[in-house]
N, C-alpha and C positions, 0 to 999 in steps of 0.2 A: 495393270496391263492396259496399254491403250487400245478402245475399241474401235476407231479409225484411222486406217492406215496405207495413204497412197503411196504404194510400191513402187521402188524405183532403182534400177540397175544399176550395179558395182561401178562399172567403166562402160563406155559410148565412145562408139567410134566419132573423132573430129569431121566438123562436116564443112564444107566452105559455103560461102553465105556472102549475098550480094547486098549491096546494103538498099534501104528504101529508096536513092534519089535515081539509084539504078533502074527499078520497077517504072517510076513515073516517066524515066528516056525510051520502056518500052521494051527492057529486058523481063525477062519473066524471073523471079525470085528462087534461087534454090529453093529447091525441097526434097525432105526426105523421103519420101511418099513417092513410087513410081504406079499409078495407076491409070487406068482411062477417065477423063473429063475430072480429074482432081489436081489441084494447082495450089503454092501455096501463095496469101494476097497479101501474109506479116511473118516476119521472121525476129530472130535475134529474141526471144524475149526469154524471159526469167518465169517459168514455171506460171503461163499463161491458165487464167480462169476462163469466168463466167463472158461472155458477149452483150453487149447491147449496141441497139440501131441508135442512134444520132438524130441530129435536124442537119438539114442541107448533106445527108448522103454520107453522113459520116456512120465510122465503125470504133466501137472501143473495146478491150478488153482487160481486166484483170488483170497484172500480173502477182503472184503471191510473190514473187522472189526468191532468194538463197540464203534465208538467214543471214547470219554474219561473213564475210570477205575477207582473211579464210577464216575456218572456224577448224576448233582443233576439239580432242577429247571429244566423249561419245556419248550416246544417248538423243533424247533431246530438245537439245541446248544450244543450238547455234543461231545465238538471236541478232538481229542488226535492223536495219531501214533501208532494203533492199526492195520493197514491196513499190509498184508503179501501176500507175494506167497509161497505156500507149492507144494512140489512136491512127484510123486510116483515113485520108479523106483526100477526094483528088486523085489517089496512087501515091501519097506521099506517107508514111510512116513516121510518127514521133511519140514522144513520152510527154504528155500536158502532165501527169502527176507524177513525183517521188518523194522520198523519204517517207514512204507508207512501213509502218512497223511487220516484219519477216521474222518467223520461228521454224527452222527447220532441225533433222539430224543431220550429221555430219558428210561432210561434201555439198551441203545446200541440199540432198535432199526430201522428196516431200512436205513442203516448206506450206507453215498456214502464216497467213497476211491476206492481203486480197483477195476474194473469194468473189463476190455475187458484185452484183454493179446494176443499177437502175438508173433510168433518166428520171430526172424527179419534174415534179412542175410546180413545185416549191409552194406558198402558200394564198390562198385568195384573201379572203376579207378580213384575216386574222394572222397574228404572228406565227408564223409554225418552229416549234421547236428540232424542227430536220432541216431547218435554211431554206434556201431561198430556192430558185430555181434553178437547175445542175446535173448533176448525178450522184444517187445515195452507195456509196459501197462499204459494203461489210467485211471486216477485219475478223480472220478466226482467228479462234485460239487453243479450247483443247483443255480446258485449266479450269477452275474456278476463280472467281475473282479474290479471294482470299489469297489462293496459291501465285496465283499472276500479280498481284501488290506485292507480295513479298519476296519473288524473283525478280519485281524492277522491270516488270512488263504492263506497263498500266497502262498503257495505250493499244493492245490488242482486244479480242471480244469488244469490238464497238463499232458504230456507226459513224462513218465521214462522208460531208457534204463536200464538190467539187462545184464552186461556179460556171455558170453556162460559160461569160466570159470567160475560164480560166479552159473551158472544153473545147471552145471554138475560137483560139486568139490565133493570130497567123504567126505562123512559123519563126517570124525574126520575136516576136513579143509572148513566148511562152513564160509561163509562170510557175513552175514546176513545184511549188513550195506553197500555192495558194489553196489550200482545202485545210478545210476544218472540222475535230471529230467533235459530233452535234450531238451522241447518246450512247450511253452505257449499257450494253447488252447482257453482259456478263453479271455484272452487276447492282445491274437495272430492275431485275427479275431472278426470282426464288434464288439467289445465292450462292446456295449451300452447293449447290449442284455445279458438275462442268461446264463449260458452256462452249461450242464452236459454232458463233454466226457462218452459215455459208450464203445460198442461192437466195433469191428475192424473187418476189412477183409486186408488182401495183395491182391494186383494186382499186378501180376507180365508183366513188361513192356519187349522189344525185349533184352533190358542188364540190368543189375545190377543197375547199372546208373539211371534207367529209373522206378523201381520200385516204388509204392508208398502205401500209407497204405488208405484205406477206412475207415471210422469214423462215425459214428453216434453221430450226437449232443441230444440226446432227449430232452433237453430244444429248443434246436433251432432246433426244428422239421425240421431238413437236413442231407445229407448226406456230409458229406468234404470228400475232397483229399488231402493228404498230401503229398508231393514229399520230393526227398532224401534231398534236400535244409532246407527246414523243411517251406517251401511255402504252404500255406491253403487257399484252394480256395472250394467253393459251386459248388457242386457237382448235388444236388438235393434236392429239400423241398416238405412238406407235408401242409396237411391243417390245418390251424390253428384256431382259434376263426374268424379271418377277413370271414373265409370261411363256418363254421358251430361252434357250440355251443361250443365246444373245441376243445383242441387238439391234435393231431396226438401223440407223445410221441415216436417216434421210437426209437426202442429198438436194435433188432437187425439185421443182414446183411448176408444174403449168396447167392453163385453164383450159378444160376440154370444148368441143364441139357444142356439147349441150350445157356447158355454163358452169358444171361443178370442176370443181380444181385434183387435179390428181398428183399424187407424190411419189415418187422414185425410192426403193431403199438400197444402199450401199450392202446392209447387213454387214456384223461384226466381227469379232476374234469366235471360231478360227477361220481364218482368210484363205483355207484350202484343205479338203479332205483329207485323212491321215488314218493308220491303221485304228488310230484312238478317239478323232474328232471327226462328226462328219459336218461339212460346210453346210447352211441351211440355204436353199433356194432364195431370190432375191424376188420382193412383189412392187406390184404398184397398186397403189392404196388411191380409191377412191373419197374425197372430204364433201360430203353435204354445204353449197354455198348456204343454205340457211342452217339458224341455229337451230338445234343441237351441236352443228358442223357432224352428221355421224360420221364415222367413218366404216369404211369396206374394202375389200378385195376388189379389183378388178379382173386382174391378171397377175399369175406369178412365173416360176420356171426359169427368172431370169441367174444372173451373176453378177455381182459390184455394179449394181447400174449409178451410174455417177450424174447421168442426166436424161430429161425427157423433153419431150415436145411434139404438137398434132401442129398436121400439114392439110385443111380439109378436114377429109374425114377419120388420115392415116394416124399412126400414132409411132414415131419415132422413138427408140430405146437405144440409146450408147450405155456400153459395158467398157468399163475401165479394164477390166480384163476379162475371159470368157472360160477360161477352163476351173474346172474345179477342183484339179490337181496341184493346181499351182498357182501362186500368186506373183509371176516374176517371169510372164512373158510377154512376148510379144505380140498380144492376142486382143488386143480391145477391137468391139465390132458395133458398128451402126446397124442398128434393124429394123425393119419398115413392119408395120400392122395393119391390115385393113381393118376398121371399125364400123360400126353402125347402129343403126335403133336408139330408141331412150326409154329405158336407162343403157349410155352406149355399153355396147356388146363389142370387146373384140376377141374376136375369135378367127381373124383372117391368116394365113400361112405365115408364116416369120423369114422374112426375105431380109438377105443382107445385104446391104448398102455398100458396106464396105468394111472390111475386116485386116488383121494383120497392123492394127495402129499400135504406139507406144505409148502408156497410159492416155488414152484421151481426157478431158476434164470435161467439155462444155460442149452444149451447141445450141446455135441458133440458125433459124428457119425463117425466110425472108427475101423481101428482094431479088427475086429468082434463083436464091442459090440455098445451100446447106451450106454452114458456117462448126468448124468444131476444131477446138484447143487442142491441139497436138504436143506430146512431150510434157504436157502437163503439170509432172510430178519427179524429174528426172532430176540425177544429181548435177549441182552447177560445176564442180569441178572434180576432176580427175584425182588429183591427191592433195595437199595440205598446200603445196605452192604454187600450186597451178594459178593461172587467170581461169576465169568462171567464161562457161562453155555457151551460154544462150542461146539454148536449142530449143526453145519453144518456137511454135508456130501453127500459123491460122489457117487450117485447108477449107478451100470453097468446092463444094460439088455442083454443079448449075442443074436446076428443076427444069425440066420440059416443059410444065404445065405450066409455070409463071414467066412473067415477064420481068427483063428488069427493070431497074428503077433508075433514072440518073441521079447523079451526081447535083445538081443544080437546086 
């Protein structure tokens, strides 16, 4: 049985969708989402991830993709090179990356390929074995590397380099084809084991030299560290089945206020209370930046939280879905935390952002707005002959408190 599993909806209504040259004339972009001060800034994409900020103002994001185009027969098996990074910049929308390796089930959905996405800063005084300077993104998989070589998926669980050049070329001189996978995640480290690369953090070290990239395994409920060598070592794990009923599924990674790093759990199979199973609460785990790396509880009480992030002193929680009854609504919700003290304490009321999303994945916090992957995880097509539906999309909520940033 697999123990992570982004749920996603039979059929979706079709939605009409303006395309990006539209946005830059000053049209505002469909979106699904009728809310107040929420808008969406990317559309059309293929089971959109992780987010990251740019240089010169730009925005990219993940997309895992739809498996194979179409893909038949069940389970899953619907592998193809549907996986992209699309980027924003200007008000212009495009794809600088495809043929990134896509595993989903059937209809495209829940599709692992692109998952986490950093801007790298490639290597100082030494060759790095992550490339050069770009952005690092993480291909899941879900499999172990034994099972993924001998299903003819050997390019998923790994790390690929994307050139700055190839991130920032203008529009007529896109190179959709130019990224390179630089390390084996899967099986790079303990083997034996499943492995799904997702979310990323940099740590930045005293030099260049010395930087490394923070990793979430969610199959192998831990965190890695990858150093410029392209060296993976355990970092920190979570509980698994040996420890309670399932397990942990961490998701995603950010650095808090006071310096230590906090982790998000998805938690495992069963994905929704039932007369026989009860769903176990979802926490977020505190990781000591020095070694030991302990680790602790922060706060729990949550459901599928799929990502986190501190705004100041707040602490941000997106739930891929929120009810405990079910795993197949339309229920994911942003939540806002007041924190404070050190070691921080959050104990402030659980205010929602905004609620009623479908599957959300990602978010990022920046530049005056809140940034988060909508549609996530939904299926790409209707039925077996359909054209694939690319309904993902990037909602921005604009912060009061910050200011924005241009473009320039």
């Amino acid at each position: 049985m697999r123990k992570f599993y982004l749920p996603a909806l039979a059929a979706l209504a079709a939605l009409s969708f303006c395309t990006p040259a539209d946005a830059k004339q000053g049209a505002p972009l469909a979106c699904s989402v009728d809310a107040p001060n929420v808008s969406c800034v990317m559309n059309q994409l293929d089971d959109p991830r992780a987010l990251a900020f740019g240089p010169q103002g730009t925005l990219f994001v993940a997309e895992a993709g739809s498996g194979a185009a179409p893909c038949r027969g069940g389970g899953f098996n619907c592998y193809g090179h549907t996986g992209a990074v699309s980027r924003l910049w200007h008000g212009e929308q495009a794809r600088v990356v495809t043929g990134l390796p896509s595993l989903a089930f059937a209809l495209g959905a829940s599709a692992r390929g692109p998952h986490g996405i950093l801007i790298w800063s490639g290597p100082g005084t030494q060759p790095s074995a992550l490339g050069g300077e770009g952005a690092l993104v993480s291909i899941g998989l879900e499999m172990t590397s034994a099972a993924r070589n001998a299903a003819g998926r050997g390019d998923m669980g790994r790390l690929v380099n994307v050139p700055m050049d190839t991130l920032l070329a203008p529009p007529s001189q896109l190179c959709p084809a130019c990224w390179t996978s630089v390390l084996d995640i899967a099986g790079g480290f303990d083997p034996g084991h499943e492995s799904d690369p997702y979310n990323m953090l940099l740590e930045k070290g005293p030099g260049a030299d010395d930087d490394t990239v923070l990793l979430i395994d969610s199959s192998r409920n831990a965190l890695l560290r990858i150093d410029t060598q392209g060296a993976i070592s355990s970092m920190a794990t979570f509980p698994s089945r040996p420890q309670r009923v399932t397990d942990a599924v961490p998701t995603s990674i950010a650095r808090g206020p006071d310096g230590e790093y906090y982790v998000g759990e998805f938690v495992g199979i069963p994905f929704q209370t039932t007369a026989t199973a009860t769903r176990q609460p979802a926490n977020i785990y505190r990781v000591s930046a020095d070694p030991p790396h302990d680790v602790s509880v922060l706060i729990g009480g949550f459901n599928a939280i799929i990502a986190i992030a501190f705004h100041g002193e707040d602490l941000y929680v997106l739930q891929h879905w929120s009810s405990f009854a079910s795993s197949n609504l339309k229920d994911g919700r942003l939540i806002r935390i007041a924190c404070h003290d050190r070691p921080l304490v959050c104990d402030g009321p659980r205010e929602t952002v905004i609620d009623n999303l479908d599957v959300p994945t990602a978010l990022l916090i920046g530049r005056g707005a809140i940034y988060i992957s909508h549609h996530g995880a939904t299926p790409a097509f209707t039925s077996q002959t359909s054209p694939p539906q690319h309904l993902g999309e990037v909602l921005r909520i604009p912060l009061d408190d910050e200011p924005e940033e241009s473009d320039d």
